[in-house]
PDB file with SEQRES, HELIX, SHEET and CRYST1 records, atoms N, CA, C and O in Angstrom:
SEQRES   1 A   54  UNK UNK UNK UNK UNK UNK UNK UNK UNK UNK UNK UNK UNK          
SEQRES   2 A   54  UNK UNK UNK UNK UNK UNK UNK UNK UNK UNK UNK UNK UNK          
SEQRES   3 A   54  UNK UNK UNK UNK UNK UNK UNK UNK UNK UNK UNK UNK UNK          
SEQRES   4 A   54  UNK UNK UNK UNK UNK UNK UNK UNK UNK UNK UNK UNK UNK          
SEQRES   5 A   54  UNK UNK                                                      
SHEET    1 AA1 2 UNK A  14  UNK A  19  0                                        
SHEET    2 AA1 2 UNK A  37  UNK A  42 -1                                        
SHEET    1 AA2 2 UNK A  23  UNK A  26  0                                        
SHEET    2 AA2 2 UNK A  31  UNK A  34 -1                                        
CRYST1    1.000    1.000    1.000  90.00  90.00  90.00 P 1           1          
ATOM      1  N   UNK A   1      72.381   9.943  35.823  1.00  0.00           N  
ATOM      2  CA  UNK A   1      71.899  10.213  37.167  1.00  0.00           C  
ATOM      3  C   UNK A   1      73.038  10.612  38.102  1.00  0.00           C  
ATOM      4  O   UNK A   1      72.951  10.522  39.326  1.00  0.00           O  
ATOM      5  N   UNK A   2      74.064  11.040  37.476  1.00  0.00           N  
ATOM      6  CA  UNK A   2      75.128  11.306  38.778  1.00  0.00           C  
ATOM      7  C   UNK A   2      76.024  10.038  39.214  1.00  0.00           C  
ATOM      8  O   UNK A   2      76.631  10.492  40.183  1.00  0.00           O  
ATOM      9  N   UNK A   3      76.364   8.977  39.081  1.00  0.00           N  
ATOM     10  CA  UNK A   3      76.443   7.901  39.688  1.00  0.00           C  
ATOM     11  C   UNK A   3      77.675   7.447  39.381  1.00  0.00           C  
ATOM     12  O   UNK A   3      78.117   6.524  40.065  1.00  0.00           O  
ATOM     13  N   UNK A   4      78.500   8.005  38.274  1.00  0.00           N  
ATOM     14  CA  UNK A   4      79.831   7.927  37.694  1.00  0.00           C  
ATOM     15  C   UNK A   4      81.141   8.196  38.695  1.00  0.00           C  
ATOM     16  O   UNK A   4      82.192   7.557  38.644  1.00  0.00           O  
ATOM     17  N   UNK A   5      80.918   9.011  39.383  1.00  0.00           N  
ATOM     18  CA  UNK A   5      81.482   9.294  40.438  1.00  0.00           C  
ATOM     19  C   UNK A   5      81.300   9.532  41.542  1.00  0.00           C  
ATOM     20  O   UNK A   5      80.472  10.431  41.692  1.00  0.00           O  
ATOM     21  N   UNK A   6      81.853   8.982  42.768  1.00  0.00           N  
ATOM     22  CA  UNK A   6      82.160   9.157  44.074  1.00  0.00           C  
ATOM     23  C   UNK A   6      81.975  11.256  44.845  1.00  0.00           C  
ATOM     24  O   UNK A   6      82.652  12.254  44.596  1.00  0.00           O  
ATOM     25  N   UNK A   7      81.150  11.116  45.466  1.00  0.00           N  
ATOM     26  CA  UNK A   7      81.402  12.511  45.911  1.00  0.00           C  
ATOM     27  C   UNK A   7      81.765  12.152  47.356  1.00  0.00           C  
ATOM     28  O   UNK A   7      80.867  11.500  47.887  1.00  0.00           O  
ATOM     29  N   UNK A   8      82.885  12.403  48.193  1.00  0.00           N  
ATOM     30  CA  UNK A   8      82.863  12.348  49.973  1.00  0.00           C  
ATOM     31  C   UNK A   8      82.060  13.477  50.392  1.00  0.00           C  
ATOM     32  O   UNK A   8      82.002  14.674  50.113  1.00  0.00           O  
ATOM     33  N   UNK A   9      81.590  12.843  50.996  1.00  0.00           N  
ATOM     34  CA  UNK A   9      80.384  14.360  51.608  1.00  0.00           C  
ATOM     35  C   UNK A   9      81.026  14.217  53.282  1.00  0.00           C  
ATOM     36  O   UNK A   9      80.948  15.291  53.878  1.00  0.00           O  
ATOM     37  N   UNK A  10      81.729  12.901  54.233  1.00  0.00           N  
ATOM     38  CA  UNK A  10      82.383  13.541  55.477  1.00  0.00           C  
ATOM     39  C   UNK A  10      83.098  12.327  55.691  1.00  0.00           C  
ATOM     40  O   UNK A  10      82.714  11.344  55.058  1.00  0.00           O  
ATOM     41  N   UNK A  11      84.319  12.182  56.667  1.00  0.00           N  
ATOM     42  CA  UNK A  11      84.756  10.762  57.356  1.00  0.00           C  
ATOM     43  C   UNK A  11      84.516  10.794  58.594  1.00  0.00           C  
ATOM     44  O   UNK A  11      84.246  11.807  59.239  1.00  0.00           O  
ATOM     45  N   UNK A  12      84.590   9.793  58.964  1.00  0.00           N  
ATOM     46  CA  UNK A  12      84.402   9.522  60.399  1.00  0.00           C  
ATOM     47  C   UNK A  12      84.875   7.981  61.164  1.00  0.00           C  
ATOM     48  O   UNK A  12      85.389   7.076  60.507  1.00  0.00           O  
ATOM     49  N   UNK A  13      84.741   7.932  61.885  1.00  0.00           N  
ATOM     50  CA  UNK A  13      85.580   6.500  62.449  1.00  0.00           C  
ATOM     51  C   UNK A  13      84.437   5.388  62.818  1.00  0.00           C  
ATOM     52  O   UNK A  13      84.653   4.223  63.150  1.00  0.00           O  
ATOM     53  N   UNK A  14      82.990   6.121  62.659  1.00  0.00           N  
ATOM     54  CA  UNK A  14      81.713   5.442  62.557  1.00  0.00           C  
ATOM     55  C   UNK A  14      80.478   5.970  62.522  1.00  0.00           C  
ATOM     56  O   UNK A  14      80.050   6.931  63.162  1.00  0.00           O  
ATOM     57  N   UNK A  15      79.672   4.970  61.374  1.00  0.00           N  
ATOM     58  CA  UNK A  15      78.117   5.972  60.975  1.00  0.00           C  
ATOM     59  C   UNK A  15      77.265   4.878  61.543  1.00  0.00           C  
ATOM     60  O   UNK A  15      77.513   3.685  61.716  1.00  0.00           O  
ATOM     61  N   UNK A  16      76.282   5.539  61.769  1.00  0.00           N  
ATOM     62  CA  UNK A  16      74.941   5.283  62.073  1.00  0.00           C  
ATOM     63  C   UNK A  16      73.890   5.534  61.252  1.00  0.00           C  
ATOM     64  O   UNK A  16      73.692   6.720  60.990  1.00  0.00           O  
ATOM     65  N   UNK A  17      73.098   4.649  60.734  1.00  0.00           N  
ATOM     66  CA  UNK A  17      72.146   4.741  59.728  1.00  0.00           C  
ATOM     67  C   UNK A  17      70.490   4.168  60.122  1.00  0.00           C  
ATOM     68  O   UNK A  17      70.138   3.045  59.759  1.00  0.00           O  
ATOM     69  N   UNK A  18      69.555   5.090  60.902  1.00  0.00           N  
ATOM     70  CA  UNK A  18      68.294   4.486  61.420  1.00  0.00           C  
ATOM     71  C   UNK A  18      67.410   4.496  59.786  1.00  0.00           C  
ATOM     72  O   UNK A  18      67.179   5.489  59.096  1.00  0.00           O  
ATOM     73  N   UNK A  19      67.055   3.094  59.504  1.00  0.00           N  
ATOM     74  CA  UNK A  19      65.938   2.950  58.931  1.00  0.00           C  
ATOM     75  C   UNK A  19      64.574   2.956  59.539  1.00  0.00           C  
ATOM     76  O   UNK A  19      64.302   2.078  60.357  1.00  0.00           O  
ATOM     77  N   UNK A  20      63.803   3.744  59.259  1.00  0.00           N  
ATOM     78  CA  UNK A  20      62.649   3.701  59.125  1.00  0.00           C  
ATOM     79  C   UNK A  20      61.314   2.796  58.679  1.00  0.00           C  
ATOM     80  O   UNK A  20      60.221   2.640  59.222  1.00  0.00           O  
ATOM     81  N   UNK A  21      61.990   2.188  57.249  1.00  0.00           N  
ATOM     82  CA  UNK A  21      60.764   1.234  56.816  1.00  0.00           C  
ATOM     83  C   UNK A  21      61.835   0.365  56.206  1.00  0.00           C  
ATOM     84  O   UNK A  21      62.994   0.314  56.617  1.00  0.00           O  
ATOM     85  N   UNK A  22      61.367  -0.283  55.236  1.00  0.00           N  
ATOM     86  CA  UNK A  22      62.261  -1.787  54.425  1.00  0.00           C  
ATOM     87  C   UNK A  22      63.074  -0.647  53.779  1.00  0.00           C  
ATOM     88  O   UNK A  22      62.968   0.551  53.515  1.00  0.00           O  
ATOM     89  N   UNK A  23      63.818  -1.522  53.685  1.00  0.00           N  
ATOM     90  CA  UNK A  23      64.902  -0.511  51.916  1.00  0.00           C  
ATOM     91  C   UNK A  23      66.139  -1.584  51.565  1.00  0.00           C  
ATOM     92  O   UNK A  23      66.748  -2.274  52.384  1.00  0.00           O  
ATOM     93  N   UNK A  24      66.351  -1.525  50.030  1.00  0.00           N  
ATOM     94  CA  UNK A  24      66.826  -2.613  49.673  1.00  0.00           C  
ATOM     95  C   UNK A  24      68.748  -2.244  49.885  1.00  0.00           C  
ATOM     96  O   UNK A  24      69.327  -1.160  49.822  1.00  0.00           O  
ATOM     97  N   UNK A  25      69.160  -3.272  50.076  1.00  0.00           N  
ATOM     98  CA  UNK A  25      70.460  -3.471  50.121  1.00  0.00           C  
ATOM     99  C   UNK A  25      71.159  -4.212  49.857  1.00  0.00           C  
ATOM    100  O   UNK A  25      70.812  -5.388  49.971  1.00  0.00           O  
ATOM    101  N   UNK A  26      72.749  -3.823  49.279  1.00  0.00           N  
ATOM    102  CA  UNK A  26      73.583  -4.958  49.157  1.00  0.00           C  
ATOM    103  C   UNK A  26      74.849  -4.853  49.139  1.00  0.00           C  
ATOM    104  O   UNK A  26      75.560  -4.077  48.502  1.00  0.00           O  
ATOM    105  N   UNK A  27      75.195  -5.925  50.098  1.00  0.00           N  
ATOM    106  CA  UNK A  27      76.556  -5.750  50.375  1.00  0.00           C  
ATOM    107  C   UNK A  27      77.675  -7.382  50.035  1.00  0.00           C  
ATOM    108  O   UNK A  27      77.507  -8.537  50.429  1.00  0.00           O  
ATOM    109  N   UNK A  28      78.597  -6.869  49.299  1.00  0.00           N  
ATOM    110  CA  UNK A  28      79.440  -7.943  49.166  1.00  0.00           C  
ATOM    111  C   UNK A  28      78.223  -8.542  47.736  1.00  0.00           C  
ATOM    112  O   UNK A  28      77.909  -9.690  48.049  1.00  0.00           O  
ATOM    113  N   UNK A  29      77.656  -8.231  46.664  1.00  0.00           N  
ATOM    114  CA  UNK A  29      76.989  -8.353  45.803  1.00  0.00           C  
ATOM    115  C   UNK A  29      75.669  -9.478  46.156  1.00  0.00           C  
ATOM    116  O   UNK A  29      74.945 -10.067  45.353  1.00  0.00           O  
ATOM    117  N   UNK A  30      75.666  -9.519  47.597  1.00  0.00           N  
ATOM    118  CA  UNK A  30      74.285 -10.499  48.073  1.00  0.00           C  
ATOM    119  C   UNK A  30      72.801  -9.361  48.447  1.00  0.00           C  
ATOM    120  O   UNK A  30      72.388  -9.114  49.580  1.00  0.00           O  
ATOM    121  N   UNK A  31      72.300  -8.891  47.307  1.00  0.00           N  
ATOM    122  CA  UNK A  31      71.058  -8.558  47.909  1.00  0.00           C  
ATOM    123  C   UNK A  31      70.037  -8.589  48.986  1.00  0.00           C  
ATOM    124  O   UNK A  31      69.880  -9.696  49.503  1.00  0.00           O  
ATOM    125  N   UNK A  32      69.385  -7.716  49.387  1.00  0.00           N  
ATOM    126  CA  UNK A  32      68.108  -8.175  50.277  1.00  0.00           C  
ATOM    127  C   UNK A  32      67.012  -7.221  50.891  1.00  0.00           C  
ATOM    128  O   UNK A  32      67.525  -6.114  50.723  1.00  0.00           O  
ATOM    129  N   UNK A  33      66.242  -7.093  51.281  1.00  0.00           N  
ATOM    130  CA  UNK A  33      65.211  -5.938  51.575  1.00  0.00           C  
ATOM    131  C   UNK A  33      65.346  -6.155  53.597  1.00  0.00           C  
ATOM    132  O   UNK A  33      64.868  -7.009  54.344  1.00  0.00           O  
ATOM    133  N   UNK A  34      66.252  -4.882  53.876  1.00  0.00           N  
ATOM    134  CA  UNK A  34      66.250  -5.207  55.000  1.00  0.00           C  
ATOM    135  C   UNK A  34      65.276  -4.531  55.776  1.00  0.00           C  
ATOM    136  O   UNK A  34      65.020  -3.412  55.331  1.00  0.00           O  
ATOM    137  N   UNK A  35      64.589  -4.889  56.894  1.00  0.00           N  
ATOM    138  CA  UNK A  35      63.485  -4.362  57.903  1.00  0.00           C  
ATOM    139  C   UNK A  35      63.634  -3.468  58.529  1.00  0.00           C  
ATOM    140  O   UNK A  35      64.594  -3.807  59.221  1.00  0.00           O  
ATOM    141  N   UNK A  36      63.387  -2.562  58.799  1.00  0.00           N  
ATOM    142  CA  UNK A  36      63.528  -1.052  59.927  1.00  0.00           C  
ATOM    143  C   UNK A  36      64.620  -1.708  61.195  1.00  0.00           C  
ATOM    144  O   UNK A  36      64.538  -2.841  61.671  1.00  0.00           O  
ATOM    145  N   UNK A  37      65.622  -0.657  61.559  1.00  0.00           N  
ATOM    146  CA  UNK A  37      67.029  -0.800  62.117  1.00  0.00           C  
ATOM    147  C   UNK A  37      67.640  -0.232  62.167  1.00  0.00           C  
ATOM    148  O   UNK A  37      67.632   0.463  61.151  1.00  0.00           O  
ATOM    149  N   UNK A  38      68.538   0.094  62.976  1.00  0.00           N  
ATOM    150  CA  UNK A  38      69.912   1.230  62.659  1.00  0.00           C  
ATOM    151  C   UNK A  38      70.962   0.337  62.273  1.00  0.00           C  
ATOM    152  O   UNK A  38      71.304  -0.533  63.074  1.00  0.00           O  
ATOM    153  N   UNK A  39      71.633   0.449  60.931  1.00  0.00           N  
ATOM    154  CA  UNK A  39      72.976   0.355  60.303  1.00  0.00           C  
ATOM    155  C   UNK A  39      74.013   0.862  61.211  1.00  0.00           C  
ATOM    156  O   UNK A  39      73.715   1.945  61.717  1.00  0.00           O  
ATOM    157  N   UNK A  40      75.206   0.351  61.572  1.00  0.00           N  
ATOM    158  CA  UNK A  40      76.652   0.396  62.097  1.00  0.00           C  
ATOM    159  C   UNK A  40      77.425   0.376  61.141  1.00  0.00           C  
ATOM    160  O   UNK A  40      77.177  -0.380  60.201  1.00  0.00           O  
ATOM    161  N   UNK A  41      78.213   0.945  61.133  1.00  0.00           N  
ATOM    162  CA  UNK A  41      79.494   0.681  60.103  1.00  0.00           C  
ATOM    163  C   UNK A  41      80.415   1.949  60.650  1.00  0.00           C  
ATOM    164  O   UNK A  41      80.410   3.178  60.724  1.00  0.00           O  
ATOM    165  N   UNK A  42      81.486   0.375  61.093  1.00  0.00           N  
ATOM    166  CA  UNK A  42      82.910   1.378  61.696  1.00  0.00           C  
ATOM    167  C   UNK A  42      84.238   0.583  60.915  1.00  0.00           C  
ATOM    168  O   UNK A  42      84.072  -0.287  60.061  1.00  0.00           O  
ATOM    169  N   UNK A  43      85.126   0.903  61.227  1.00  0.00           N  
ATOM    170  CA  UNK A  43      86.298   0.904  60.894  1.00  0.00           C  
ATOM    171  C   UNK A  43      86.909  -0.417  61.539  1.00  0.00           C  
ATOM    172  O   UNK A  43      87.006  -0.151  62.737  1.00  0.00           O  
ATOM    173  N   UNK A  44      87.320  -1.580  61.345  1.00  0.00           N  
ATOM    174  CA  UNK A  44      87.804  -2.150  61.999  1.00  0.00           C  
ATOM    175  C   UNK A  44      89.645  -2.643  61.238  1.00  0.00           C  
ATOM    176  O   UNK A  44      90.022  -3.216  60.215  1.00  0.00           O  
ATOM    177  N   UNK A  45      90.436  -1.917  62.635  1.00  0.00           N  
ATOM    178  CA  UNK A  45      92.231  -2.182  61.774  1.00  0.00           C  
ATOM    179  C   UNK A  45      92.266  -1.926  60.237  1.00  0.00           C  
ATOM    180  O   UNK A  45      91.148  -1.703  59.773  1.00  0.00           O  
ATOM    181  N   UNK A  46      93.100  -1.909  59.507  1.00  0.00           N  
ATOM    182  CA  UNK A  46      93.998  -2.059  58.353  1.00  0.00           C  
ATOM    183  C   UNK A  46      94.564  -2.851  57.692  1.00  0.00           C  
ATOM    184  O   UNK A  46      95.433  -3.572  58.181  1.00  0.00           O  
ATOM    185  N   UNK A  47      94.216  -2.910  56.441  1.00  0.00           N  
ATOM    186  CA  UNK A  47      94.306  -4.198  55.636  1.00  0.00           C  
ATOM    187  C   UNK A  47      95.445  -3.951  54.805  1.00  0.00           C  
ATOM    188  O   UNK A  47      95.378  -2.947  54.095  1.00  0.00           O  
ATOM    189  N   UNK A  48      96.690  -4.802  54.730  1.00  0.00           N  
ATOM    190  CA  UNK A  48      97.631  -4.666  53.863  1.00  0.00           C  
ATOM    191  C   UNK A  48      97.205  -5.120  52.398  1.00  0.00           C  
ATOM    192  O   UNK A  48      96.615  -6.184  52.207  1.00  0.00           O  
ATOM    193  N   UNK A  49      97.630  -4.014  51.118  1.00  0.00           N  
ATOM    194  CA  UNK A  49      97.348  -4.206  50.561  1.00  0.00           C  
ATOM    195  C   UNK A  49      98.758  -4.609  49.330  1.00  0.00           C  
ATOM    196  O   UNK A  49      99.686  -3.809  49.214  1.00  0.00           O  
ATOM    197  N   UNK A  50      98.734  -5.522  48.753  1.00  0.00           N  
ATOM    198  CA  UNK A  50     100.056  -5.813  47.652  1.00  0.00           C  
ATOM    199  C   UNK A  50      99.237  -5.220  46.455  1.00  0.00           C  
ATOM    200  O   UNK A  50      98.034  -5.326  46.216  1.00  0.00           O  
ATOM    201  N   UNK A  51     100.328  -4.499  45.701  1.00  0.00           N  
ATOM    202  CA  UNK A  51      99.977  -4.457  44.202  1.00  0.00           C  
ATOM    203  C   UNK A  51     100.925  -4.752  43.802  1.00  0.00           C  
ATOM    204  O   UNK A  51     101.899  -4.528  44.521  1.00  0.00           O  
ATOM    205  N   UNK A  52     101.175  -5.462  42.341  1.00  0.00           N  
ATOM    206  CA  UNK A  52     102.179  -5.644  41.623  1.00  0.00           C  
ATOM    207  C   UNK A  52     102.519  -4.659  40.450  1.00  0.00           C  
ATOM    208  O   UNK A  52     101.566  -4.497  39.688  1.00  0.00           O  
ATOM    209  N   UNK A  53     103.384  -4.128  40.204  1.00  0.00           N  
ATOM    210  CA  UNK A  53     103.877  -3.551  39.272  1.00  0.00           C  
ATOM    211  C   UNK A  53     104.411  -4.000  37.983  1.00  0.00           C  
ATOM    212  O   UNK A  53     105.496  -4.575  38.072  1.00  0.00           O  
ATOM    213  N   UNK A  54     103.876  -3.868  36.708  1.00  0.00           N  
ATOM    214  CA  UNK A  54     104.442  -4.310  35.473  1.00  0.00           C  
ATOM    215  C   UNK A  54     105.305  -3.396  34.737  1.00  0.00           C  
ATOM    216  O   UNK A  54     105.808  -3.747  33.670  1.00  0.00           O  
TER     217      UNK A  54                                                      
END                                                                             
């Protein structure tokens, strides 16, 4: 089904997502059927990230 990979289709510094009816979701691997709403999702600061090298 396509799903193997990531396509970016745009960035932005924040989306807006109006639901219409239920639709299922999950974030942070906690499921749930959320109710008609507009979704937010912005950017908040920068997270340092460590990797270790072997």
């Amino acid at each position: 089904v396509g799903l193997s990979r990531a396509r970016r289709l745009a960035q932005g510094r924040s989306i807006s997502i109006d639901l219409f009816s239920t639709f299922p979701v999950q974030i942070d691997g906690e499921p749930w059927v959320q109710q008609p709403c507009t979704l937010s999702i912005t950017h908040h600061g920068q997270v340092v990230f460590l990797e270790c090298f072997l």
